[in-house]
C-alpha atoms as one frame of an Amber mdcrd trajectory, in Angstrom:
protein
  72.623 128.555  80.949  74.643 126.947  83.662  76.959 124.038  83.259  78.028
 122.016  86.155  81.304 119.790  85.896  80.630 115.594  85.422  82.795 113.597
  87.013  84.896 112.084  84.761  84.922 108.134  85.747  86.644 105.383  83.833
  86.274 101.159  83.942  88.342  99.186  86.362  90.076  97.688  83.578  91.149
 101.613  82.830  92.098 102.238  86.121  93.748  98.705  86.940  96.421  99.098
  83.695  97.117 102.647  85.473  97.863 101.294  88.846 100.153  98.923  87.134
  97.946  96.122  88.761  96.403  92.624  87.216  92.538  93.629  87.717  91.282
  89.779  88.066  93.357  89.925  91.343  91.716  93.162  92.493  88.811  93.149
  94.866  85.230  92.508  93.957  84.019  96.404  94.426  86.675  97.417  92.426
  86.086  94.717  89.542  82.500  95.839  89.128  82.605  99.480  90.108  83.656
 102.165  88.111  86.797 104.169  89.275  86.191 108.394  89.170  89.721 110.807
  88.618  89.934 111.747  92.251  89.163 107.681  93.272  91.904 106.741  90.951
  94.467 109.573  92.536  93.629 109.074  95.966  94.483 105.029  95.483  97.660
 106.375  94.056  98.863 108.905  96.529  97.442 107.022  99.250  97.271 103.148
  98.183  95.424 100.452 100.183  96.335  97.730 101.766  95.241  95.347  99.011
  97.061  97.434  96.227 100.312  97.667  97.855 100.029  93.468  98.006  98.951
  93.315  94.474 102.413  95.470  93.868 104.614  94.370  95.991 103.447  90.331
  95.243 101.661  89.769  92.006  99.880  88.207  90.362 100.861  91.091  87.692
  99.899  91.830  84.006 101.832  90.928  81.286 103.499  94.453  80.954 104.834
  94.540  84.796 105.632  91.411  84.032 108.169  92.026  81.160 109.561  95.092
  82.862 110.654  93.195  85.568 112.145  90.797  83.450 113.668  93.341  81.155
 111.937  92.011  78.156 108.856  93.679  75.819 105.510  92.034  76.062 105.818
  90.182  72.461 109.031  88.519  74.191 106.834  87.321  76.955 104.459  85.219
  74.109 106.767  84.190  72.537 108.495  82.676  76.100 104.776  81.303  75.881
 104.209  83.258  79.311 100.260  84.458  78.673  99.276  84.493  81.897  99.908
  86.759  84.938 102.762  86.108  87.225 103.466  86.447  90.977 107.190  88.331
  92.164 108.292  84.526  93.284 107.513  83.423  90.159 109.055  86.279  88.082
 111.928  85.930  90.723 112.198  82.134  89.385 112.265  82.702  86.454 115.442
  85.581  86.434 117.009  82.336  88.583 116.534  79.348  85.979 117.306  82.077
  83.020 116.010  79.572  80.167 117.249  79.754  76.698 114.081  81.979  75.786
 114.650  84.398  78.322 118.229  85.102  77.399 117.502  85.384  73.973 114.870
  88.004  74.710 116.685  89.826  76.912 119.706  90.138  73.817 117.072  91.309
  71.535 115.574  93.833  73.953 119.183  95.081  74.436 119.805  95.098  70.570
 116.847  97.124  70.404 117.612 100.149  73.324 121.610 100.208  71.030 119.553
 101.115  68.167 117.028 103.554  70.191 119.879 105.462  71.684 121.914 104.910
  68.062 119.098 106.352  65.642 118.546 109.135  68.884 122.330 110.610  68.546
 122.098 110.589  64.639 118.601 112.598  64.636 120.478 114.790  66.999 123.220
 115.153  65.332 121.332 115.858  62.190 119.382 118.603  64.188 122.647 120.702
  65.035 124.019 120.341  61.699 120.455 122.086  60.017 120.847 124.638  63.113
 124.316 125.681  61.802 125.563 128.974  60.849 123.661 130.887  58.076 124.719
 133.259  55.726
């Protein structure tokens, strides 16, 4: 018996959250297409016109979106931003700063202290078990 490799493919929906790109705003062929392994690291090593756009300019999903604002995605509903956003408009936004997007950007603060916080005590707790042994 023989067995001969598939090519592992995956939906553009798939491959558009891995290019960090809002699919609606990617071309038609790659909307109804599906995207293959090599197809999907050949538009990242060697990106097309259209995707370095679609980077560089938006409109981009919700999680680009709150990175670039420095906020998590449930920050960005509650904001009452659903929709994708362009860099002008993200860029607008950072300018007005509204009351919502200062509070968020406390809360995602509050919550990297405590990453790093509860980080350094597992740490600590690690050396302390590692101690000497007798």
């Amino acid at each position: 018996m023989t067995s001969h490799q598939n090519t592992q493919t995956m939906k553009p929906a798939t491959a558009a959250k891995k290019l960090g790109v809002y699919l609606q705003a990617t071309p038609a062929e790659f909307q109804e297409g599906v995207v293959s392994r090599t197809e999907l690291s050949a538009l990242q090593t060697d990106p097309p016109e259209w995707l370095l756009e679609l980077r560089r300019n938006g409109p981009h999903p919700r999680p680009v979106v709150a990175a670039k604002l420095g906020i998590s995605i449930a920050g960005l509903a509650r904001g009452g931003v659903t929709d994708a956003l362009t860099t002008d408009q993200i860029e607008a936004l950072k300018t007005d700063s509204p009351d919502w997007l200062r509070k968020e950007r406390a809360t995602q603060a509050e919550v990297r202290k405590e990453a790093v916080r509860i980080k350094e005590k597992n740490a600590e707790r690690a050396d302390q078990s590692d101690g000497p042994r007798s």
